[in-house]
C-alpha positions in Angstrom: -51.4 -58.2 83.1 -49.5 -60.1 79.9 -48.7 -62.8 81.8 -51.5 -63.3 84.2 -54.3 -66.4 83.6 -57.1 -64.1 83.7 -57.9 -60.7 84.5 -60.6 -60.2 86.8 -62.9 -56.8 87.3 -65.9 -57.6 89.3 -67.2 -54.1 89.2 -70.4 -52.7 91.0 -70.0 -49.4 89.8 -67.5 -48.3 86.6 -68.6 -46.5 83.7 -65.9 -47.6 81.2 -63.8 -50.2 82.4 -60.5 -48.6 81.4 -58.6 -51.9 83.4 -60.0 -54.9 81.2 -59.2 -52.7 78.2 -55.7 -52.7 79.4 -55.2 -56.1 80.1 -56.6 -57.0 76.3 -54.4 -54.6 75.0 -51.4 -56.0 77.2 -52.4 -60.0 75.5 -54.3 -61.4 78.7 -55.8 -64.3 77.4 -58.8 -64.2 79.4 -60.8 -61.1 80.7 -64.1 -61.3 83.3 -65.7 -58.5 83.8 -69.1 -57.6 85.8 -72.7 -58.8 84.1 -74.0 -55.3 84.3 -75.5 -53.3 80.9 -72.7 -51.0 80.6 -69.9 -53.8 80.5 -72.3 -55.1 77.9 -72.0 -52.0 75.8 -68.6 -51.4 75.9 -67.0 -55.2 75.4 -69.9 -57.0 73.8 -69.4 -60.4 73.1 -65.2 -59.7 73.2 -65.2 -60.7 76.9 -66.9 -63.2 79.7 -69.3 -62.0 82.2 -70.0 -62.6 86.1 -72.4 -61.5 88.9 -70.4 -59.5 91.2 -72.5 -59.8 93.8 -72.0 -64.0 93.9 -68.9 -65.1 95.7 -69.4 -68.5 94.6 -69.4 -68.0 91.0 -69.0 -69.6 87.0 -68.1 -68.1 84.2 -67.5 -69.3 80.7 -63.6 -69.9 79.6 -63.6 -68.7 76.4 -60.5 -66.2 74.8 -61.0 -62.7 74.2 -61.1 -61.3 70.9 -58.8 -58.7 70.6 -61.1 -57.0 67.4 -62.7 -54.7 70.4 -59.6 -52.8 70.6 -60.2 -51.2 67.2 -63.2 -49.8 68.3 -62.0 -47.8 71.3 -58.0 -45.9 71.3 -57.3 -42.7 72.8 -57.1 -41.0 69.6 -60.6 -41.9 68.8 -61.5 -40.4 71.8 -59.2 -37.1 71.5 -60.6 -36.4 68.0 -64.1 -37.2 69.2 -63.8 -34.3 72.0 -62.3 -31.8 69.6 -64.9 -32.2 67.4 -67.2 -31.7 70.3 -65.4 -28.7 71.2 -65.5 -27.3 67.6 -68.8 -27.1 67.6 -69.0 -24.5 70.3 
């Protein structure tokens, strides 16, 4: 993923997106991901958006900021889930 042009992830159907957050955290320059709200949610304005339903399709070359991987590690999410569990 380091090395590649762009990373592409034309999802219909993910709830996260685990792979694009890879491929920021492995220095791809350029990450595409589906126009759909919960792409939206996760990578903001950090990533560039496509239809995934248009085969024919544009997208705007910009970089990806690497600040969205300081919102999500898995140690947020372990410590998250054991306070969760604490409370039971």
């Amino acid at each position: 993923m380091r090395d590649c042009k762009a990373f592409i992830y034309p999802t219909f159907y993910e709830g996260f997106g685990i792979p694009p957050m890879e491929a920021i955290a492995a220095g791809t320059e350029q990450v595409i991901v589906s126009d759909t709200e919960v792409m939206h949610e996760i990578y903001e304005d950090n990533v560039s958006y496509i239809n995934p339903y248009e085969y024919a399709c544009e997208w705007d070359e910009k970089k990806v900021n690497r600040d969205i991987l300081r919102k999500y590690s898995w140690e947020k999410s372990a410590n998250k889930l054991l306070e969760i569990l604490r409370e039971f």
